[in-house]
N, C-alpha and C positions, 0 to 999 in steps of 0.2 A: 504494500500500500504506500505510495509515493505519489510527490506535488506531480504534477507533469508541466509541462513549457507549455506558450500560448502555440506554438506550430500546431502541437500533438491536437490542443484544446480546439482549435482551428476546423481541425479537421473532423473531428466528434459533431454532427451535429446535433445531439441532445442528449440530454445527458438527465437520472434520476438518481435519487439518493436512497439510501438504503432503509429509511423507513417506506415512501414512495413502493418500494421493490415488496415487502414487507405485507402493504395493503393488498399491494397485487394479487401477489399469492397467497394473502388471506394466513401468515403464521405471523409470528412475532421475529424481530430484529435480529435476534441474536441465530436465526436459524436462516437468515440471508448473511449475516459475519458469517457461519458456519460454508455458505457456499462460497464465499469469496478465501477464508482462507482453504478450504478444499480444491482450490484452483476451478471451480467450475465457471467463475466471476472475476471478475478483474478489476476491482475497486481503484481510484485515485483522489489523491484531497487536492481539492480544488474551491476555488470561491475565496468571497472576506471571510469565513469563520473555517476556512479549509475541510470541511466536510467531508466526507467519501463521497462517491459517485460514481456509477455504473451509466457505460453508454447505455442508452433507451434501446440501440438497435437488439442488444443483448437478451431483448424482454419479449416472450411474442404472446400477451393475455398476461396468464398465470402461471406461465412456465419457462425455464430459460432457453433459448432459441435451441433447436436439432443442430447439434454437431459440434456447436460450442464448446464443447469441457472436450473433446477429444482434439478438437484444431488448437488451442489452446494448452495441452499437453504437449502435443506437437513440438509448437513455438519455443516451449519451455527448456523440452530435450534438447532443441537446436541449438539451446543458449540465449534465446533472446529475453533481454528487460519485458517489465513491463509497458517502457514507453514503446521499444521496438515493435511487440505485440499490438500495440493500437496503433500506430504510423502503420506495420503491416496488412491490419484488419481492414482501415480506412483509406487507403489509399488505393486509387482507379486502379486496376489490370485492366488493358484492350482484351486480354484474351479471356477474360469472364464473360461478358462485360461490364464494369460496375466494380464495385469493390469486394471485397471476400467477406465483409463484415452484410454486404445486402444478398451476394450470393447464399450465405448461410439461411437470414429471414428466409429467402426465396427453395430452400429446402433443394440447393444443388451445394448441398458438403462435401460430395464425395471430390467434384473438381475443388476445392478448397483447398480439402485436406491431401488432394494431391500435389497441389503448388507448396505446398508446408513441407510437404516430405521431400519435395525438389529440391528445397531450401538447403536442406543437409547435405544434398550430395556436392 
């Protein structure tokens, strides 16, 4: 859980907090902390009172997006930060189209998580 830079912030466009996430899914806080430090989440403090926050893209209802915690695992074995993970997530690929973080919503992870595993080699 770390500040991130305006670039990163730039590129996020929405962003909710972990009570936000909390209502969503209809548990209480400490059981969205619990998916953020389980890596299925990707929290960053951000804001005047530096709060955490979860990009919005991550949320689809009341559950967190198809594919998410496995692309995200991914990133991790590859060595990447948490900033690198969200620059990665949110940033255009031509060959999606769109970014990996809207490919996910759009329930094509499989091409995702194949660009993720490219990453390593």
């Amino acid at each position: 859980m770390t500040e991130i830079d305006a670039k990163i912030d730039a590129l996020v466009p929405a962003w909710l907090t972990l009570p936000d996430i909390a209502e969503m899914f209809d548990v209480e806080v400490t059981r969205v902390r619990q998916l953020v430090k389980e890596g299925q989440l990707i929290a960053v403090r951000r804001g005047e009172n530096r709060a955490l926050h979860v990009p919005a893209a991550f949320i689809d209802g009341d559950k967190v997006v198809k594919g998410l915690s496995g692309t995200l695992t991914l990133l991790r074995d590859d060595g990447f930060t948490v900033e690198e993970m969200l620059e990665w997530l949110f940033t255009p690929d031509p060959s999606l189209p769109g970014t990996p973080a809207q490919a996910l919503s759009e329930n094509r992870g499989t091409e995702v998580k194949r660009r993720a595993q490219a990453l390593a080699v």
